[in-house]
C-alpha positions as a Markdown table, in Angstrom:
| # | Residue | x | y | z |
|---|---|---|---|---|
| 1 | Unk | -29.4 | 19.5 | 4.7 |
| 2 | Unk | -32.2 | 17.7 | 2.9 |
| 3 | Unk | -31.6 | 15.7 | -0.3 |
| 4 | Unk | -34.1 | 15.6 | -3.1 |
| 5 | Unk | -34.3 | 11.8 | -4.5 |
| 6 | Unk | -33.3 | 13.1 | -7.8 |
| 7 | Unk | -29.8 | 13.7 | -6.0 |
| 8 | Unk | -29.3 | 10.5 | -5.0 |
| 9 | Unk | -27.6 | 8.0 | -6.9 |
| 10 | Unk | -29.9 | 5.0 | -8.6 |
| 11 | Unk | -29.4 | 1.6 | -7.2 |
| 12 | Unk | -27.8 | 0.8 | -10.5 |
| 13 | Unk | -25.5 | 3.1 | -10.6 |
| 14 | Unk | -23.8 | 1.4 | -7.7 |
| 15 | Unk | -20.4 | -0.3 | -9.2 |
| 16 | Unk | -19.0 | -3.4 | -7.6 |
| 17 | Unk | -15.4 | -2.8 | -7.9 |
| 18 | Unk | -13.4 | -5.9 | -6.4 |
| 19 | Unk | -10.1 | -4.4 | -4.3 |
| 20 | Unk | -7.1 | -5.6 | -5.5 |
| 21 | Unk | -4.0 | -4.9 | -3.2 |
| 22 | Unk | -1.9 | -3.7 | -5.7 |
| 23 | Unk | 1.3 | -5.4 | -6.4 |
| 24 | Unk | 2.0 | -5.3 | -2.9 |
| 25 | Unk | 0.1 | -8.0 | -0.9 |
| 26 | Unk | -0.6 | -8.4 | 2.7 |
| 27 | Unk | 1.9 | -10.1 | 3.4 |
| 28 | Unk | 4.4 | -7.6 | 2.0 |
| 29 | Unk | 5.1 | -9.8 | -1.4 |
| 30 | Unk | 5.0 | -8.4 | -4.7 |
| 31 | Unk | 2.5 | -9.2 | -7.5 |
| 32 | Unk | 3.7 | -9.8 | -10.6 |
| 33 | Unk | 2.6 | -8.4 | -13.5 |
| 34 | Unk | 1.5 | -11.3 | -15.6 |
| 35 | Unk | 0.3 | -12.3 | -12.0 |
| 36 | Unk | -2.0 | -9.4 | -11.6 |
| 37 | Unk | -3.1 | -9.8 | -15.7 |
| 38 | Unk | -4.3 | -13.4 | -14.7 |
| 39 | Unk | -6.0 | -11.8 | -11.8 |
| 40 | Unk | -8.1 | -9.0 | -13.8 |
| 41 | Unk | -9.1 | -11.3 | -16.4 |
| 42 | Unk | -10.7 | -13.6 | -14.3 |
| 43 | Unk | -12.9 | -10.6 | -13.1 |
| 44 | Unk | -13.1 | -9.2 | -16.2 |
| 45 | Unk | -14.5 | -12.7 | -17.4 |
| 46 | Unk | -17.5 | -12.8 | -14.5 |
| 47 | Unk | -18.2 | -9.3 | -15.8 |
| 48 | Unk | -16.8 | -7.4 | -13.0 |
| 49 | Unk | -14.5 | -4.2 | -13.3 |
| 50 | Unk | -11.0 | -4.4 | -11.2 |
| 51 | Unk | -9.9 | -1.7 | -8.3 |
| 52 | Unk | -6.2 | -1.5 | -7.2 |
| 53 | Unk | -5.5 | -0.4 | -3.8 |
| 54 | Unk | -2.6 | 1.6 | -4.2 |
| 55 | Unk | -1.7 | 2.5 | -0.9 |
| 56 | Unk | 1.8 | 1.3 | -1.0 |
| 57 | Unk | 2.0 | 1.4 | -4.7 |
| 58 | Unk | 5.2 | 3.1 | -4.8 |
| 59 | Unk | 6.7 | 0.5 | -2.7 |
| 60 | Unk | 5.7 | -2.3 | -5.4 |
| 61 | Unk | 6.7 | 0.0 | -8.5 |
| 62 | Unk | 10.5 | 0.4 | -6.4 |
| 63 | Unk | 10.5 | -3.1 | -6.2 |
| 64 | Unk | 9.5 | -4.5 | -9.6 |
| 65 | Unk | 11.9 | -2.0 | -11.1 |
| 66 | Unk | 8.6 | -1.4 | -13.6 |
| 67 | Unk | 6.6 | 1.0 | -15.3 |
| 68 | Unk | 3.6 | 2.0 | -13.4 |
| 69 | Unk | 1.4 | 0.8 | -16.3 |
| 70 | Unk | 2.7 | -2.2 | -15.7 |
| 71 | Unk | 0.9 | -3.2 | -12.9 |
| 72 | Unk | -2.2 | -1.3 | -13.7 |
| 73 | Unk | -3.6 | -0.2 | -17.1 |
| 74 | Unk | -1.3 | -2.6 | -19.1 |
| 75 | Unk | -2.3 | -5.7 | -16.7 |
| 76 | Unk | -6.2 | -5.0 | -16.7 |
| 77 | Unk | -6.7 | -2.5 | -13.7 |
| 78 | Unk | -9.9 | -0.3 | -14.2 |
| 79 | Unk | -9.3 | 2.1 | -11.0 |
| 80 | Unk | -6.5 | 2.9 | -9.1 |
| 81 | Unk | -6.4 | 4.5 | -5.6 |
| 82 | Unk | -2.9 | 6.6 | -6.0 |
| 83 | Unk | -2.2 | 6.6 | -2.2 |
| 84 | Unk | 0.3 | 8.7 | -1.4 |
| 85 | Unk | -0.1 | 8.8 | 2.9 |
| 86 | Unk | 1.7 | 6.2 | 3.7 |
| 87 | Unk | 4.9 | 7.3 | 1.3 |
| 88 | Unk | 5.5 | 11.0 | 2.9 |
| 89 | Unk | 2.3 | 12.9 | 1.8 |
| 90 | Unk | -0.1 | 14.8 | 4.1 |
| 91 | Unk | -4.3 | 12.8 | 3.5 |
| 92 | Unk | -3.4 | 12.9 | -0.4 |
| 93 | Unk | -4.6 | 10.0 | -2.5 |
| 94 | Unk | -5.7 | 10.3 | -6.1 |
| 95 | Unk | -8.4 | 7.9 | -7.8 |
| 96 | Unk | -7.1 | 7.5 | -11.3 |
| 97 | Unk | -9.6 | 5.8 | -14.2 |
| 98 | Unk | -8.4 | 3.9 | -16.8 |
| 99 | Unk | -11.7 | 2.9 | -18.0 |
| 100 | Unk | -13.5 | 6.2 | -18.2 |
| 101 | Unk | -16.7 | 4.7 | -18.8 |
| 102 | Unk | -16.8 | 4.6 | -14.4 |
| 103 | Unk | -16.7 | 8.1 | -13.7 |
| 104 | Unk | -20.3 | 8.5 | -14.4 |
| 105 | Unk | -21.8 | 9.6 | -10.9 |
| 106 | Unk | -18.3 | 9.4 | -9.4 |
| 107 | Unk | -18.4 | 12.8 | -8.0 |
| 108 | Unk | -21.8 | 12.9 | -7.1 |
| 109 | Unk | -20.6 | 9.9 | -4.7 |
| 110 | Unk | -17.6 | 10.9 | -3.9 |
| 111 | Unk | -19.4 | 14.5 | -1.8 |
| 112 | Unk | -21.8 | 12.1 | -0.6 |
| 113 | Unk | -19.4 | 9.8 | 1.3 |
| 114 | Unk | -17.8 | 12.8 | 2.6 |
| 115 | Unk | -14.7 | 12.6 | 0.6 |
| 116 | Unk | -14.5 | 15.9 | -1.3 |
| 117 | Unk | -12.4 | 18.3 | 0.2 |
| 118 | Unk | -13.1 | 22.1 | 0.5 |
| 119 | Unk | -9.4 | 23.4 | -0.1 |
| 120 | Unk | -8.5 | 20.1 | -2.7 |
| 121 | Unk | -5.8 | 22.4 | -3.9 |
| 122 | Unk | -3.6 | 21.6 | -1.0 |
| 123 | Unk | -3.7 | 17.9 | -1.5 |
| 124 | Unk | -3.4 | 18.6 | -5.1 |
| 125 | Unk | -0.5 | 21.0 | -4.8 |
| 126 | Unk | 1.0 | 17.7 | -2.9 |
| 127 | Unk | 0.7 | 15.3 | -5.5 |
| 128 | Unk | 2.4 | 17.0 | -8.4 |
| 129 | Unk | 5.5 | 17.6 | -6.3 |
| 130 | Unk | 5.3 | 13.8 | -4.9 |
| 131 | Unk | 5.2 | 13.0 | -9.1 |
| 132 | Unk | 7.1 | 15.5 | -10.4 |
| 133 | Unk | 9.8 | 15.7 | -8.7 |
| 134 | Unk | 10.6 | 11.9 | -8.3 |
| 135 | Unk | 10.1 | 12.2 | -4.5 |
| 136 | Unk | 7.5 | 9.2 | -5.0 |
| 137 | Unk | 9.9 | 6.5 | -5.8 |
| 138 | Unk | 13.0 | 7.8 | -4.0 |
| 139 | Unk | 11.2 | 7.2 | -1.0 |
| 140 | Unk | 9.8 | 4.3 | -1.7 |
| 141 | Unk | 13.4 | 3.0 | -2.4 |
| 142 | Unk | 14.7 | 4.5 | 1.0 |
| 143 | Unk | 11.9 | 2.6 | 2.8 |
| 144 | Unk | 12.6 | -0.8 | 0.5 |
| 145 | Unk | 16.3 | -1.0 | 1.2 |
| 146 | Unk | 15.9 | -0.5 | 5.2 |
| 147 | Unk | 13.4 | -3.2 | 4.9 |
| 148 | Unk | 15.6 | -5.9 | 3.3 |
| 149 | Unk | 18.6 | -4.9 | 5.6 |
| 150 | Unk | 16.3 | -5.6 | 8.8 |
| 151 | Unk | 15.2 | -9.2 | 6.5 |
| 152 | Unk | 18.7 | -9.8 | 6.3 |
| 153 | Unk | 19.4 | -9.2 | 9.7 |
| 154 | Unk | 16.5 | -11.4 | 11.2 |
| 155 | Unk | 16.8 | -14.2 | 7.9 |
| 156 | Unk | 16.4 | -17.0 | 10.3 |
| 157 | Unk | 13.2 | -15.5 | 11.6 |
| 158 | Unk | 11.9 | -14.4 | 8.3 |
| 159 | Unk | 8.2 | -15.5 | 8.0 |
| 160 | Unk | 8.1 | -14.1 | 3.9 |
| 161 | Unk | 10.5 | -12.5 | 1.0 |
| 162 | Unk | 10.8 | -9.2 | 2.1 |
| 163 | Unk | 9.7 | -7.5 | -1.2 |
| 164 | Unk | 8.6 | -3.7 | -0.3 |
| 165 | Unk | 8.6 | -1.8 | 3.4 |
| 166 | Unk | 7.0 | -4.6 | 5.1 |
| 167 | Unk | 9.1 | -7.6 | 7.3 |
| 168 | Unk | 6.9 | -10.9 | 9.3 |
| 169 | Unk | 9.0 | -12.3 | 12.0 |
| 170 | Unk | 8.3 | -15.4 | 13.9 |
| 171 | Unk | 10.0 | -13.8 | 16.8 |
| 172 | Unk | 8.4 | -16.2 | 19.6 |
| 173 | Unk | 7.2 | -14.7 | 23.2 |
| 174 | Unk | 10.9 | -14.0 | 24.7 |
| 175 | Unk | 12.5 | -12.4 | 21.5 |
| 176 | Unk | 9.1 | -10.2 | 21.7 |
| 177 | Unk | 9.6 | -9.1 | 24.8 |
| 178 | Unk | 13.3 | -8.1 | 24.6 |
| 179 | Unk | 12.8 | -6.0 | 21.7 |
| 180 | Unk | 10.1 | -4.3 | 23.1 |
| 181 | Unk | 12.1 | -3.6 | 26.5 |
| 182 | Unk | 14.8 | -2.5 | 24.5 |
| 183 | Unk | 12.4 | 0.1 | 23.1 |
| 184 | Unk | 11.5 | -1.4 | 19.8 |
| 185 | Unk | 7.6 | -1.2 | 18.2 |
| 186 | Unk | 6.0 | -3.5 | 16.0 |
| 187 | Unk | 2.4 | -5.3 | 15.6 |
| 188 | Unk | 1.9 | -8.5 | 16.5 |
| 189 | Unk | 0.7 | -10.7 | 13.6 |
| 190 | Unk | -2.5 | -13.1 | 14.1 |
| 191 | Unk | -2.5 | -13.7 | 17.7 |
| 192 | Unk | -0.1 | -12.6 | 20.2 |
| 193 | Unk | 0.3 | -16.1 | 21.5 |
| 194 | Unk | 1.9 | -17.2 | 18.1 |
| 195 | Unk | 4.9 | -15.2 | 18.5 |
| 196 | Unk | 4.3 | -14.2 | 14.9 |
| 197 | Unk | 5.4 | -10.2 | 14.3 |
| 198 | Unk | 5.5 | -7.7 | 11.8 |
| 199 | Unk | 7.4 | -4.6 | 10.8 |
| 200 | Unk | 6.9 | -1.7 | 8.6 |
| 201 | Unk | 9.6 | 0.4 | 7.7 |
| 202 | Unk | 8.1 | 4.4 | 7.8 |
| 203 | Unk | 8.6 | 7.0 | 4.7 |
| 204 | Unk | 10.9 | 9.1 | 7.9 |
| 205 | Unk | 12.7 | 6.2 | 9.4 |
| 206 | Unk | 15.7 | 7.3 | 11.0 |
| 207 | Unk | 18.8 | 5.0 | 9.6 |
| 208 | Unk | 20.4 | 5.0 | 13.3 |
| 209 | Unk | 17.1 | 3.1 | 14.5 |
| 210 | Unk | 17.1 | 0.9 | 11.6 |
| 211 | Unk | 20.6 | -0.3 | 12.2 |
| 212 | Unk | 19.7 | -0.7 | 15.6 |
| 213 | Unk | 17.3 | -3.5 | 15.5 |
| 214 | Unk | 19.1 | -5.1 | 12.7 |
| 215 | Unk | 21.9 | -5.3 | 15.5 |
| 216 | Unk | 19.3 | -6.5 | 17.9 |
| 217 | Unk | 18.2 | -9.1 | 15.6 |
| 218 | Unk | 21.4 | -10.9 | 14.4 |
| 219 | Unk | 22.1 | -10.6 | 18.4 |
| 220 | Unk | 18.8 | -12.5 | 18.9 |
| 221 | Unk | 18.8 | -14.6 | 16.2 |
């Protein structure tokens, strides 16, 4: 394929958008509203424009017990990535604009990066079900209360406030290692020599499994 320079997009079109993890941070905290306000006024100040990464945004919404303009339009965010992946959807994300003065070029860019989809109908078709039917926020909810139930169950471990589907444990080497023979999977946080862990709690987690490590936990702990 050969592109013409009139089909590329001008230097100055380029936006620098600053990602900001949306409520959720990465270390499985909330931001607050008034937090994130403070957050996109300072980059509104230094004239910059203010993307949310909204990859676990239904996780944050379940947990502040908010409206979604809340913690976007209403605080200062400009864009927000509408991830729905990581929440039960199949490679479905929506890029919503509060500020439509950035959608200039926006598709152009999009097909360049290799981001527009030839069947968008599908991912689309997705989306309004995950909206309209509530599905978003129930299983964010689902994912929220297993998490807190494993916090509870490893509290003397906990590394942070368990505050969406994420939990940090300072599990140490042997506590590692027992889990993991007992058949348990997690990442290990920073290096592995720290003994630091974390767990995310999946959109499909099985209640059964959760239970189970909560019981290995307190058993541990």
């Amino acid at each position: 394929m050969v592109f013409r320079r009139r089909n590329l997009v001008p230097r100055t079109h380029v936006l620098l958008l600053p990602r900001v993890v949306p409520a959720e941070t990465e270390l499985g905290t909330a931001y607050r509203p008034d937090e994130l306000a403070a957050l996109c006024k300072l980059a509104h100040d230094h004239g910059l424009k203010v993307q949310m990464d909204g990859a676990r945004f239904a996780n944050a919404v379940a947990f502040l017990d908010c409206h979604p303009g809340d913690v976007t339009w209403r605080a200062g965010v400009d864009v927000l990535s509408f991830g729905a992946t990581k929440n039960g959807a199949l490679a479905a994300e929506a890029v919503v604009f509060f500020d439509g003065t950035l959608v200039r070029d926006f598709e152009l860019r999009r097909k360049q990066s290799g981001h527009l989809l030839s069947k968008s109908r599908y991912v689309s078709a997705q989306l309004l079900a995950y909206v309209e039917s509530g599905v978003w926020l129930r299983n964010a909810r689902r994912t929220n209360d297993f998490a807190r139930k494993i916090g509870r169950a490893g509290a003397k471990l906990l590394m942070h406030p368990v505050e969406a589907n994420e939990i940090f444990l300072a599990l140490g080497q042997e506590r590692k290692q027992a889990l993991r023979q007992a058949g348990f999977e997690f990442y290990d946080w920073n290096a592995a020599s720290t003994g630091e862990t974390r767990f995310v709690v999946s959109w499909d987690q099985r209640e059964e499994d959760v239970l189970a490590l909560c019981a290995a936990l307190e058993k541990l702990s």
